[in-house]
C-alpha positions in Angstrom: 0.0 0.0 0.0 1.4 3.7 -0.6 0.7 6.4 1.9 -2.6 7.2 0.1 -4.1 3.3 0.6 -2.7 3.6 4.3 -4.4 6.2 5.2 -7.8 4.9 3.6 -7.1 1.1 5.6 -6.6 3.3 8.8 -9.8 5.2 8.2 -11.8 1.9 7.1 -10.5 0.4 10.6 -12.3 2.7 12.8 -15.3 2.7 10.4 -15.4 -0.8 11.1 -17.0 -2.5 14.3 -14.5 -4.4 15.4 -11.2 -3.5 17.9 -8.8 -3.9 16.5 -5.3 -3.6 19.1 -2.4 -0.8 17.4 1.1 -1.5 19.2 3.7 1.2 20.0 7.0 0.6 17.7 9.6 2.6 19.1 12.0 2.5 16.1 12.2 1.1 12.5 13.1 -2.5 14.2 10.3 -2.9 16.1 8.1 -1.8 13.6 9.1 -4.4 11.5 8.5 -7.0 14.3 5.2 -5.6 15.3 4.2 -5.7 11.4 5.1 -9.0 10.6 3.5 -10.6 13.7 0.4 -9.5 12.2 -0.7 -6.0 13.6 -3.5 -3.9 11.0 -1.7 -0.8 12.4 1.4 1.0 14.0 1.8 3.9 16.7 4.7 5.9 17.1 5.1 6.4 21.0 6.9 9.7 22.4 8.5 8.9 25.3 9.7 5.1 23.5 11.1 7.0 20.7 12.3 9.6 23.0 14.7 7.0 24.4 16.0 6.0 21.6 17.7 9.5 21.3 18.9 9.2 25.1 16.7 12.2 25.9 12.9 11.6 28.0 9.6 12.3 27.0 8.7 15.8 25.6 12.1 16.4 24.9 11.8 15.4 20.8 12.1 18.2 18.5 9.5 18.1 15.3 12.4 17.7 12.5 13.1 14.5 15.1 9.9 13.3 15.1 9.3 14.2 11.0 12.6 11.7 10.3 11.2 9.2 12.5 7.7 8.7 11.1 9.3 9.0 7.6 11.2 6.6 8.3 8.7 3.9 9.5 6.0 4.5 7.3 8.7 3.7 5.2 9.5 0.7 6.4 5.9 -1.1 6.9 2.8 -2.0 4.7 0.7 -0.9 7.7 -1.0 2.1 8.4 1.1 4.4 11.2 -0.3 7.0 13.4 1.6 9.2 15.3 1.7 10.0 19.1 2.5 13.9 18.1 2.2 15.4 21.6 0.8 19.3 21.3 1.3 19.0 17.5 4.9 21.3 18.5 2.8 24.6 18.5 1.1 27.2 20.2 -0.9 28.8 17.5 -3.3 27.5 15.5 -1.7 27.8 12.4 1.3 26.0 13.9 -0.5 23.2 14.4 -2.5 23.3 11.3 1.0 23.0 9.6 2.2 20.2 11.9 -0.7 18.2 10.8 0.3 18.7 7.2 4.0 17.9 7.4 2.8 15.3 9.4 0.7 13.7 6.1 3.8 14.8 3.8 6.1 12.4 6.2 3.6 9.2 5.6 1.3 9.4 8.6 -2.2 7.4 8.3 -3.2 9.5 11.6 -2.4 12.0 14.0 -2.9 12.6 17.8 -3.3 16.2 19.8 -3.2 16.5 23.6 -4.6 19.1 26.0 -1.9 19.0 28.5 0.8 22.1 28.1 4.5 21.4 29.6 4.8 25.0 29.6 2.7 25.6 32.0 2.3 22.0 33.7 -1.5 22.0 33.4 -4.2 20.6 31.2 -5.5 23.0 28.9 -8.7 25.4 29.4 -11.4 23.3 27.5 -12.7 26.2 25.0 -8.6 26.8 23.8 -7.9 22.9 23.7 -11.3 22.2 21.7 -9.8 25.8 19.2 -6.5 23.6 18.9 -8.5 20.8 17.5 -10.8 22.2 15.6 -7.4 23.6 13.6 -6.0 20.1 13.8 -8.9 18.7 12.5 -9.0 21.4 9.7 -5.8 20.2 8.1 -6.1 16.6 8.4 -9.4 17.0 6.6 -8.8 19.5 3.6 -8.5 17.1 1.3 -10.1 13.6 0.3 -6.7 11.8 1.4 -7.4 12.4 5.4 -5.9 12.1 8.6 -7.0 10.4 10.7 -7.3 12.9 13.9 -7.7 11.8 17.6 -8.1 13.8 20.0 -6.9 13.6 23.9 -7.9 14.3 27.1 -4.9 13.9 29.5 -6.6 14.7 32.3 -5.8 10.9 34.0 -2.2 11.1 33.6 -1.7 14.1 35.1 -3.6 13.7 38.7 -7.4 15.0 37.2 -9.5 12.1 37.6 -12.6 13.4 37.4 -14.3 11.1 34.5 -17.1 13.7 33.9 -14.8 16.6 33.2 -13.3 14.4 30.6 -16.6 13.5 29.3 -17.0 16.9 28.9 -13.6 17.6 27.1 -13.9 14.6 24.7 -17.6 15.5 23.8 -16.0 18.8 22.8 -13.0 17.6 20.8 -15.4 15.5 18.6 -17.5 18.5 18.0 -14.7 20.2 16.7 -14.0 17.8 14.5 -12.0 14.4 16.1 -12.3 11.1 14.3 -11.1 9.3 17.5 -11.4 10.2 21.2 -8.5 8.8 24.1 -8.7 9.7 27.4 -5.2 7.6 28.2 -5.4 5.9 31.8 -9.1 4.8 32.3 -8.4 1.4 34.2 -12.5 0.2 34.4 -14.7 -1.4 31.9 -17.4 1.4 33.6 -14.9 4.2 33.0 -14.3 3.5 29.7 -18.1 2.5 28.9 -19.4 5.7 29.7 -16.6 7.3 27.6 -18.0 5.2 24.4 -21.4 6.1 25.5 -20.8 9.2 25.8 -18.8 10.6 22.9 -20.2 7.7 20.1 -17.0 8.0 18.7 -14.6 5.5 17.9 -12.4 5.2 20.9 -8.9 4.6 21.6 -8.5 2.7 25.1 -4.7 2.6 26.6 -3.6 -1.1 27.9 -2.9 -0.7 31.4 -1.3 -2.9 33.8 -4.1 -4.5 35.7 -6.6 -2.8 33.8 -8.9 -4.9 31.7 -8.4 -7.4 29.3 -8.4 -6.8 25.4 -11.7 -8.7 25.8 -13.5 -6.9 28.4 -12.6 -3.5 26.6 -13.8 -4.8 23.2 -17.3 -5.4 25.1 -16.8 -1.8 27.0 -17.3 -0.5 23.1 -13.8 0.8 22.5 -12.5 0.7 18.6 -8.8 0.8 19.5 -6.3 -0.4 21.9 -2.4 1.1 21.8 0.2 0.3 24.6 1.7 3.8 24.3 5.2 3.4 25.9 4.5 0.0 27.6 6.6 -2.1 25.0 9.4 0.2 24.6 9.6 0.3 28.5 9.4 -3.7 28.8 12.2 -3.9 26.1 14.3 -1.6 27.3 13.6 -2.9 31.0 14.9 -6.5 29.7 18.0 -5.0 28.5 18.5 -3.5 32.3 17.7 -6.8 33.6 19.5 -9.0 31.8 23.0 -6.9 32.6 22.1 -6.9 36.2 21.8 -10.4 35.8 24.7 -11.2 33.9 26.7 -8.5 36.5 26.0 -10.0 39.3 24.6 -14.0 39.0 26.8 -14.2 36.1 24.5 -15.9 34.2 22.3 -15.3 30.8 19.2 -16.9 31.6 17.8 -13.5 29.9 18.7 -15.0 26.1 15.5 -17.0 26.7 13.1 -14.2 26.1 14.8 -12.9 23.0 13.4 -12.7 19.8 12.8 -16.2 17.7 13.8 -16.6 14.2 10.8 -16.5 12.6 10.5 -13.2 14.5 13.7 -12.5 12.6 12.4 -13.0 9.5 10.6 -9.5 9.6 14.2 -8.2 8.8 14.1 -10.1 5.6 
């Protein structure tokens, strides 16, 4: 598929009625891997790609980000949609024009979230619905679409007040979201009246000890990611396996690595 059919496949899957689960590749490798094991989409993650430049989360610049969705979309026949943070603007055209460089590097989809760095809080609701009505502008001005979600952060960042999200989701849709995420719900009732409420597909983050793929497919969510969770588990297993082999002396870690037919995906 070229970018065009990509983008179309990513659109049909949330027209669909099915979940379908979109795992968080971290770099052109795991991409591959995540691909060739059979997943209908791709996610870029922030903080997982983050690492692989030895800086944290929020610290990516856009030409960094640009190269690195470039060069997945690139690399897979799946649709990819980007984790793209505040779209890297303050102004509404900036992140009209984020959007679009974000279509000219291959995206099938975009993300915008309501929490500001700058000023460590979420984002008054009528200025983050403004900032999606201008995403949503530029991913649909032409017939080859985007692929917009919008998010509430409100969970991640110590508001857990379900109703105010509610509230913000219901008003990202009206301004135009294809998608709605409120990242951390961790109940089947939470995430129920989120489907309920916005009847818009909706994107449901994997949380340890939250529920099942199962029980979130029967909540009414359309999409399940794992944000950072892989990259962090991969990473992790690195960390363990050299405190293993530094002090046991053993490499009971090689176990878990990746199986040749996993290698195949590198052709």
């Amino acid at each position: 598929m070229d970018a065009t059919q990509r983008r179309r496949r990513f659109a049909d899957l949330h027209a669909a009625d099915d979940l379908f689960v979109m795992p968080n590749p971290w770099d052109v490798g795991s991409a591959k891997l995540l691909a060739h094991a059979g997943a209908p989409a791709l996610a870029t993650t922030s903080a997982g790609f983050a690492w692989t430049l030895g800086v944290d989360d929020q610290q990516v610049t856009l030409a960094q980000l640009l190269e690195h969705v470039a060069s997945i979309a690139n690399a897979v026949d799946v649709p990819l949609n980007v984790d793209s943070e505040r779209l890297y603007a303050d102004d509404l055209d900036g992140v009209a024009a984020t959007v679009r460089a974000l279509h000219d590097a291959g995206a099938a989809g975009c993300s915008i979230e309501d929490y500001d760095p700058a000023t460590g809080a979420i984002d008054p609701i009528e200025l983050a619905a403004e900032r999606v009505a201008a995403a949503a502008d530029a991913a649909h001005a032409t017939d080859d679409r985007l692929v917009l979600t919008a998010r509430c952060e409100n969970f991640l960042y110590g508001v857990a007040d379900l109703d105010d999200t509610i509230e913000r989701l219901a008003a990202y849709r009206d301004a135009g979201a294809d998608c709605l995420y409120a990242p951390g719900l961790s109940t089947v009732e939470q995430i129920r009246a989120v489907v309920d409420a916005v009847e818009r597909p909706v994107n449901v983050l994997a949380w340890p000890n939250g529920p099942t793929v199962a029980e979130i497919s029967a909540a009414g969510a359309r999409r399940v990611s794992v944000g950072s969770l892989l990259a962090s588990a991969a990473y992790g297993a690195a960390m363990a396996g050299w405190r293993e082999l530094t002090t046991a002396g053993t490499s009971s870690y090689r176990s878990n690595g990746i199986r040749p037919d996993d290698r195949a995906a590198f052709g």
